[in-house]
C-alpha positions in Angstrom: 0.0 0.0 0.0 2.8 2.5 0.5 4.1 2.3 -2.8 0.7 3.8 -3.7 1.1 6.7 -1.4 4.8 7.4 -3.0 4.9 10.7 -5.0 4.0 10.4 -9.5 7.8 9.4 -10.4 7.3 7.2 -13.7 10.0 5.0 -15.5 11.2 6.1 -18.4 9.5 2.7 -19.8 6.2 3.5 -18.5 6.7 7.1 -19.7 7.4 5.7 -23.5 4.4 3.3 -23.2 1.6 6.0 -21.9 3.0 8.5 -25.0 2.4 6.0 -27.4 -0.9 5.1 -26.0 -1.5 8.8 -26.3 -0.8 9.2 -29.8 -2.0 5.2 -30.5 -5.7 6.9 -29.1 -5.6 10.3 -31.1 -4.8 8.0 -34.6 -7.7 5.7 -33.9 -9.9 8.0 -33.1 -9.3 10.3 -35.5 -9.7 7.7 -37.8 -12.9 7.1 -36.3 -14.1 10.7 -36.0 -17.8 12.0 -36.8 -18.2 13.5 -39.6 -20.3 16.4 -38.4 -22.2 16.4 -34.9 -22.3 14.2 -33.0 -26.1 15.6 -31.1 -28.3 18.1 -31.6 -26.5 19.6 -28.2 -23.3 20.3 -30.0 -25.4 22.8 -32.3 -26.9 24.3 -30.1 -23.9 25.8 -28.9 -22.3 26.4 -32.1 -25.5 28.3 -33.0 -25.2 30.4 -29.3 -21.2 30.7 -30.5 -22.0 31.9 -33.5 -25.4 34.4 -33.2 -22.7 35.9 -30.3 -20.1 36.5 -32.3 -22.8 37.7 -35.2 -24.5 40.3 -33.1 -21.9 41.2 -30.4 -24.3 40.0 -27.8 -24.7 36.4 -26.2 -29.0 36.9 -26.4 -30.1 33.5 -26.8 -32.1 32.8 -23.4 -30.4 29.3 -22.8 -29.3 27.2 -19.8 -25.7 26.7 -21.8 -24.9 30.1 -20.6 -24.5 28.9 -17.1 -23.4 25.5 -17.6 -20.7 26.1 -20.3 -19.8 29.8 -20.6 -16.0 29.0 -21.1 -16.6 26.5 -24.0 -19.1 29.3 -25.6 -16.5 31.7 -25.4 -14.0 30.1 -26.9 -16.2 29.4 -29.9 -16.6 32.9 -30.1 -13.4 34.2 -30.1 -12.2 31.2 -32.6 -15.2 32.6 -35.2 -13.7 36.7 -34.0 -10.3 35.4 -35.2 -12.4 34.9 -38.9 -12.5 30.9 -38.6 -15.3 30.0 -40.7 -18.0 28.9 -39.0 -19.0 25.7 -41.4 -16.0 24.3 -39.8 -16.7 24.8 -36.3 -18.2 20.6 -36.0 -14.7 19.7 -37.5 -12.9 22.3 -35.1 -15.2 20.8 -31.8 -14.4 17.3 -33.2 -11.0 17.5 -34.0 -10.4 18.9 -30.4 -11.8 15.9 -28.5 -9.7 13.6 -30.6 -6.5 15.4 -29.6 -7.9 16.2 -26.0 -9.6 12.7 -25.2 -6.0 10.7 -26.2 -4.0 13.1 -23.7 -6.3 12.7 -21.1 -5.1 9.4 -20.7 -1.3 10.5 -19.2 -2.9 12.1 -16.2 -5.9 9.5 -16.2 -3.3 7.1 -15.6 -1.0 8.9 -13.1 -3.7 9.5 -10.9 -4.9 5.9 -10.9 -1.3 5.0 -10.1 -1.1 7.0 -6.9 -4.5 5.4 -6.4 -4.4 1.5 -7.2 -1.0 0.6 -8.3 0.7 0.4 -11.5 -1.1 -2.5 -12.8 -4.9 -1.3 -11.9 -4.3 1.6 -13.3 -3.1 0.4 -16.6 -6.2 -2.5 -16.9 -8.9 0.4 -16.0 -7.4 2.5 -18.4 -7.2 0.2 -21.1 -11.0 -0.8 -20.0 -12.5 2.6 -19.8 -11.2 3.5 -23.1 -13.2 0.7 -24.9 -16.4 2.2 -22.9 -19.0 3.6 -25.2 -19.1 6.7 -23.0 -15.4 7.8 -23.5 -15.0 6.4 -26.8 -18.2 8.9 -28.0 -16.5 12.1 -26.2 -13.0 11.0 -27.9 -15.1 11.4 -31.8 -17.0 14.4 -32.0 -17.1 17.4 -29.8 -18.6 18.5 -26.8 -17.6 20.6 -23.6 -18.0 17.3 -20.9 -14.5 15.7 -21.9 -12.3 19.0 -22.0 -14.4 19.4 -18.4 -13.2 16.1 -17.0 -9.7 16.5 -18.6 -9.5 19.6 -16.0 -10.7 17.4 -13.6 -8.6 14.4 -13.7 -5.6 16.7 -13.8 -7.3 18.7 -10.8 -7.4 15.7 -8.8 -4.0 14.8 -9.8 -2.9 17.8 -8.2 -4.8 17.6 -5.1 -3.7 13.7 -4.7 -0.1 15.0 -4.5 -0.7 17.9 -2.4 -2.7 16.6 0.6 0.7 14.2 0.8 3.4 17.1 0.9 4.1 20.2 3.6 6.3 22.5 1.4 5.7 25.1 -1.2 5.3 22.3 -4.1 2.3 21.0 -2.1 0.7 24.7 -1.9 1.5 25.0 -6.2 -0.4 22.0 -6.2 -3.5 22.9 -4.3 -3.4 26.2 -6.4 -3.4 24.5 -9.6 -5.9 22.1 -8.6 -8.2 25.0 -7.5 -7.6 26.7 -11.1 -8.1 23.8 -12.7 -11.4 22.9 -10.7 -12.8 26.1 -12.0 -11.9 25.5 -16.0 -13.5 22.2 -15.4 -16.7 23.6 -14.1 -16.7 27.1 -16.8 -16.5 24.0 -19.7 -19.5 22.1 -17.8 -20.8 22.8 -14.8 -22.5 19.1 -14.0 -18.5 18.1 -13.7 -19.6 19.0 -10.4 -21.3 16.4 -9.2 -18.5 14.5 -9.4 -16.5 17.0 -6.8 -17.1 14.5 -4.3 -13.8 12.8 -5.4 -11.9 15.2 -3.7 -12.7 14.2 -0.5 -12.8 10.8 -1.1 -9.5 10.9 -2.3 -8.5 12.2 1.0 -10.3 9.6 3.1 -9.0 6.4 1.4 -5.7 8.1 1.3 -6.1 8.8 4.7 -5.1 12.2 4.5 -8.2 14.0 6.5 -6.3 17.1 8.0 -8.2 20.6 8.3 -5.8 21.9 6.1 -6.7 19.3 3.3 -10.7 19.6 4.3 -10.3 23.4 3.6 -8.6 22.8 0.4 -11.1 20.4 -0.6 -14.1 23.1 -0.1 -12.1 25.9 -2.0 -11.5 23.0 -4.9 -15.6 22.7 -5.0 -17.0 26.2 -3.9 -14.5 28.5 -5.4 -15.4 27.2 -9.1 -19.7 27.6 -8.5 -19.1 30.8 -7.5 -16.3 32.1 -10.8 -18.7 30.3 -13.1 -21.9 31.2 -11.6 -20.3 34.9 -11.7 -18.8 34.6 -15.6 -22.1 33.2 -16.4 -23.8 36.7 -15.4 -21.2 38.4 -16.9 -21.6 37.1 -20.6 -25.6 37.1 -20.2 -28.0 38.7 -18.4 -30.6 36.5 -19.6 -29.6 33.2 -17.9 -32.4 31.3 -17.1 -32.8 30.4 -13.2 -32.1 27.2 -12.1 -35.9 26.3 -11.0 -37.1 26.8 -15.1 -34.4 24.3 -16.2 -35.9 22.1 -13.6 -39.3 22.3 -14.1 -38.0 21.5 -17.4 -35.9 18.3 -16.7 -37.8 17.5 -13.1 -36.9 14.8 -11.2 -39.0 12.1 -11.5 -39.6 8.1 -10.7 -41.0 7.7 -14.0 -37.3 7.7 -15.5 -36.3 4.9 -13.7 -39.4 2.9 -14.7 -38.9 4.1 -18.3 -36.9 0.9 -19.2 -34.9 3.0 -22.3 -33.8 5.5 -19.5 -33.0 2.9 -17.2 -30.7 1.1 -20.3 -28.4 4.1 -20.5 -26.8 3.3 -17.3 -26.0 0.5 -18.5 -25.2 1.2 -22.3 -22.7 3.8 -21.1 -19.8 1.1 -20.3 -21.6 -2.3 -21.9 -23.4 -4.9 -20.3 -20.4 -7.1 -19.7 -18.3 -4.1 -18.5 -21.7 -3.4 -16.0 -21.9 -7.0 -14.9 -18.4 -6.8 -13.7 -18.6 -3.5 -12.2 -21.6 -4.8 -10.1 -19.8 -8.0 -9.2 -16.6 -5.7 -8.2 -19.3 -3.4 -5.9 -20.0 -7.3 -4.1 -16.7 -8.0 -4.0 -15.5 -5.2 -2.2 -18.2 -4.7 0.3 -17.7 -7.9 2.2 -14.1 -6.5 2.0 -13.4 -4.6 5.3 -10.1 -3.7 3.8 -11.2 -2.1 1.0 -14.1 -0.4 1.5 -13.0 3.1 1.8 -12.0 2.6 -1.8 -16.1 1.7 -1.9 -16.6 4.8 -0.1 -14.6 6.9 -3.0 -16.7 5.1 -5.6 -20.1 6.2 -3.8 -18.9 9.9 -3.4 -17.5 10.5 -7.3 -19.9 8.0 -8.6 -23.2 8.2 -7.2 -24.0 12.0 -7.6 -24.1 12.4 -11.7 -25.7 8.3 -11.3 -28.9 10.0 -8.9 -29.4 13.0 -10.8 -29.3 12.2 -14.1 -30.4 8.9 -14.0 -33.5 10.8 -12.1 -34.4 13.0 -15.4 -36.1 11.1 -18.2 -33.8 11.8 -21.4 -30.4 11.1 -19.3 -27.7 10.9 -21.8 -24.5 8.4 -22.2 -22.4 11.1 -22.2 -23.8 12.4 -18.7 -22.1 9.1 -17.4 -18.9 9.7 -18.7 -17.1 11.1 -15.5 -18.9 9.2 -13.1 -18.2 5.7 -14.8 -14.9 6.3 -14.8 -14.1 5.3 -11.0 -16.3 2.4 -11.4 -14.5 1.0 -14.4 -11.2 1.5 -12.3 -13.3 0.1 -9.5 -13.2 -3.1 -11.9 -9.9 -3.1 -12.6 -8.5 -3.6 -9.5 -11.1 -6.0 -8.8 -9.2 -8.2 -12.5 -6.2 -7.7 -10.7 -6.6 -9.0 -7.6 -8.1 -12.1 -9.0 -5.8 -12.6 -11.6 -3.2 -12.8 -9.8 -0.1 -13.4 -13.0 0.2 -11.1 -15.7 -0.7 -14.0 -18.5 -4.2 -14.9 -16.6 -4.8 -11.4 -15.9 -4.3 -10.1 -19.8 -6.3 -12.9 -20.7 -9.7 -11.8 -18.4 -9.1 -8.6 -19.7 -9.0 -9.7 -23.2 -11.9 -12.0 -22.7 -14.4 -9.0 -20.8 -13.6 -6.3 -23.5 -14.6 -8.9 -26.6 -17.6 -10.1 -24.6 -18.6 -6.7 -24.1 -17.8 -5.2 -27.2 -20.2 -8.3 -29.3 -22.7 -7.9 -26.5 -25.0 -5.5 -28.3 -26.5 -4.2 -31.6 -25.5 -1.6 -33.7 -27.3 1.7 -33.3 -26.5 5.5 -34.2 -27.7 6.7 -31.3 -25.2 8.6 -29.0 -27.6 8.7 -26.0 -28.0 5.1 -25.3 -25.1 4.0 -27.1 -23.8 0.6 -28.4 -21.0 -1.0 -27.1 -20.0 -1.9 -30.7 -18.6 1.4 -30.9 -16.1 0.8 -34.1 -19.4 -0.4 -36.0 -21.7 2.1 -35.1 -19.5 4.7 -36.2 -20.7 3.7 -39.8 -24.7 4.5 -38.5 -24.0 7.4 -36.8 -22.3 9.1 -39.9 -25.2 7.4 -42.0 -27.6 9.1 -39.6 -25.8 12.7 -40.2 -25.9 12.3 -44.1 -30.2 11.2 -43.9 -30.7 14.8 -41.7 -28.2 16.5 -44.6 -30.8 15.6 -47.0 -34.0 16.4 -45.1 -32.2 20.1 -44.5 -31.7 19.9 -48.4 -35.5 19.1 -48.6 -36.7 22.1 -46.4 -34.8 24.4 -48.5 -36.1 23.4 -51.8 -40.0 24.2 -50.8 -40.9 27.4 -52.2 -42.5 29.3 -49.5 -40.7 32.1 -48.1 -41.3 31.7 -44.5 -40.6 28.1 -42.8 -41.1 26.4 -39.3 -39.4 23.2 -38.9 -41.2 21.9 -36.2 -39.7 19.0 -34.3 -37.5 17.6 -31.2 -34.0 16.5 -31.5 -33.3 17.1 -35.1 -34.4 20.6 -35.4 -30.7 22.0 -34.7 -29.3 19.8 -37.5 -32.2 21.2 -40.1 -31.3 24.4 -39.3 -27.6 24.3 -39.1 -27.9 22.6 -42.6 -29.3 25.5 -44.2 -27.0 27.8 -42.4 -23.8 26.1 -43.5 -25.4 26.3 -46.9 -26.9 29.5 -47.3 -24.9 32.8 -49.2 -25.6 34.7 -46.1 -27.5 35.1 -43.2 -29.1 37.1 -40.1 -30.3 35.7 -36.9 -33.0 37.2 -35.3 -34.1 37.8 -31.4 -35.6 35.5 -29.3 -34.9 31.9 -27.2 -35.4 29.7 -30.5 -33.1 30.2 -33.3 -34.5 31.9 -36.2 -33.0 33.2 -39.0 -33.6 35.4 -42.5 -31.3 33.1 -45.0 -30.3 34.5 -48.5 -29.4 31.1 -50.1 -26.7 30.9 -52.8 -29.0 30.8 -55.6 -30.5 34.1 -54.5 -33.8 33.3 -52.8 -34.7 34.9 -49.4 -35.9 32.7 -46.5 -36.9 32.8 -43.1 -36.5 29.6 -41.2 -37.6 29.3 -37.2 -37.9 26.1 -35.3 -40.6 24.8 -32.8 -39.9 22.0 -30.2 -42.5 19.8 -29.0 -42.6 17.8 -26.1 -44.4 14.3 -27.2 -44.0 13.4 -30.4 -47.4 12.0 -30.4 -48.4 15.6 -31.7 -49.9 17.9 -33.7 -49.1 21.3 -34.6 -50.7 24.3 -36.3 -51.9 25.6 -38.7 -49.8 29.4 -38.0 -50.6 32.3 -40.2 -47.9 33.1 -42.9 -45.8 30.4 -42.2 -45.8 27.1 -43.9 -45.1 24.4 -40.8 -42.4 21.5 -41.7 -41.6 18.1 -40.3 -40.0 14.7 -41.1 -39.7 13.2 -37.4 -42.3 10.1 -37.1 -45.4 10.6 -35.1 -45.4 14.6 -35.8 -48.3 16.3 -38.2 -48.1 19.4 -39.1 -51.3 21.2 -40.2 -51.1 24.4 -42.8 -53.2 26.3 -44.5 
């Protein structure tokens, strides 16, 4: 157990393995990578991005403002330095390639200090076959930058509760910054803030000195982004509208699609193990204060989201990523050689990998993640051609009315059109001149049930391809 305790120093051979791994990650990946976006999410705050950096003002009433005013900033000042904004998706995308394979050095050097050398090379060989990390490593969005932060803010604060001098203080400080891009990039990082003191408890390390660290590393960063939210938009909406818009509920548990994203997000053979790991270790007086780490990173983003009907895979991502290492050490201290032990590994990922169907979906993924690639990108190209659709109809004035796809109609016509104007309001809605000269305006309308329909509305002719919707016009 000491040797866990020791200080990060790597071997120069472990050093050479974890760079190639790094670069190995970023080449399959990119090889791998989505061409376009990856959710309607990932529009909606390229078009936030771009009607701020279009009108000088961040006026779209949205809750993206407060949970990811860093990440909308940078997409603003990337379109201020004249990067065209057709190739923000490849920009966003790109990014979580390059990000998503560095993420592993501190990943792993944390999980060192943690479990040992060889636990923290099985989980992060494991968690990097998990359908929620392999998604945020091909097309862009704000939660794996965030957790990049916060694996290297809790690399930080693992070395610093162990030290006395001025290094340990650098390392508080840097964890503290750190904390606080994490949170600016997405604010539901914070749920898993709970690690922090975990950490300290199985490392043993509960001094007031580290317990005050630990509440500057989780209050300091709510307050700066809470603040930096205010200051980009004084029309954030409160956080009692965005729950009466997501509430909790029982239903989602009951709602057995809801319920199969916890266990889509790693695989069923990855979640099998992880339960049988949970078993294992609770009968374990020796170990559970490792148990007690899982429950305090784990269990928060697990309650909430898995509380809100329309919880996401990539809502998971941070959280499942102690309970696949959770997993590994369980491998390893079953398989006790190195041949047995590369062979269970080898057997679990397979099993889990052929243990599903293909799908395109990104919410409750498939753990065939190198084949669904193919879907997903199929998926893109289908919503391409309906924008392509909406465009050709000759009326001047256009709702598209629908749920999830509305961002990609939209966008296609944007990255299409000659030029454009976005107009007021919480909805995007824009006048498009299109490049053969014709003048549009295009508006969306979200419904809530699918099961619906909409209309007629005076001087607009109402638009939708999603099954289950009717449209009624004049």
């Amino acid at each position: 157990m000491t040797s866990r305790m020791q200080a990060v120093s790597l071997r120069r051979r472990e050093w050479a393995i974890l760079l190639c791994c790094s670069c190995l990650s970023i080449v399959v990946h990119g090889l791998f990578v989505i061409d376009g976006f990856g959710e309607p999410d990932a529009i909606r705050l390229v078009l936030q991005g771009l009607d701020w950096h279009e009108t000088g003002q961040n006026r779209l009433v949205t809750y993206t403002s407060r949970t990811s005013p860093i990440y909308l900033g940078f997409l603003k000042l990337v379109l201020d330095y004249g990067y065209p904004f057709q190739q923000l998706g490849k920009l966003m995308n790109w990014g979580n390639v390059i990000v998503g394979g560095l993420t592993l050095i501190p990943l792993y050097m944390f999980w060192r200090l943690i479990v040992g050398v060889r636990s923290a090379a099985t989980g992060t060989l494991l968690y990097s076959f998990a359908p929620t990390f392999w998604l945020a490593n091909i097309y862009g969005m704000p939660h794996l930058p965030s957790f990049t932060c916060f694996v290297l803010s809790l690399l930080l604060f693992t070395i610093g509760s162990s030290r006395r001098d001025k290094l340990g203080i650098k390392c508080f400080l840097g964890a503290v910054l750190l904390a606080i891009l994490s949170v600016g990039l997405k604010a539901d990082i914070i749920l898993c803030f709970g690690a922090f003191a975990g950490v300290m408890i199985y490392r043993e390390r509960f001094t007031g000195r580290n317990v005050l660290w630990v509440l500057m590393i989780v209050f300091v960063p709510l307050i700066v982004t809470l603040f930096h939210a205010r200051l980009i938009s004084q029309a954030v909406p409160s956080v009692g509208e965005w729950s009466e818009r997501f509430p909790f509920t029982l239903k989602a548990i009951q709602n057995k699609s809801n319920l199969m994203v916890l266990c889509k997000s790693s695989g069923k053979f990855f979640s099998l193990g992880i339960a049988f790991s949970l078993a294992y270790y609770l009968f374990r007086a020796k170990q559970r204060r490792f148990i007690f780490l899982v429950m305090l990173w784990a269990m928060p983003p697990i309650l909430f989201w898995g509380l809100k009907e329309g919880n996401s895979a990539r809502h998971m991502m941070a959280g499942y990523c102690v309970l696949l290492y959770l997993l590994s050490f369980a491998l390893v201290d079953v398989f006790k050689t190195r041949r047995s032990l590369f062979l269970a590994v080898g057997v679990l990922i397979t099993l889990n990998y052929f243990s599903d169907e293909v799908t395109q979906s990104t919410v409750s993924p498939s753990s065939r993640i190198f084949a669904s690639v193919r879907e997903m990108n199929r998926g893109i190209d289908d919503l391409e051609e309906k924008s392509r659709e909406l465009e050709a109809l000759p009326y001047e004035r256009k709702v598209i009315v629908g749920t999830w796809s509305n961002p990609y109609i939209i966008w296609g016509a944007l990255a299409r059109s000659h030029s454009f104007d976005s107009m007021p309001g919480s909805r995007p809605d824009y006048s498009i001149e299109t490049r053969s000269g014709q003048r549009q305006r295009i508006k969306t309308h979200y419904v809530n049930d699918i099961s619906t329909s909409v209309g007629p509305e005076t001087g607009w002719h109402l638009w939708a391809f999603e099954r289950g919707i009717t449209v009624v016009n004049e």
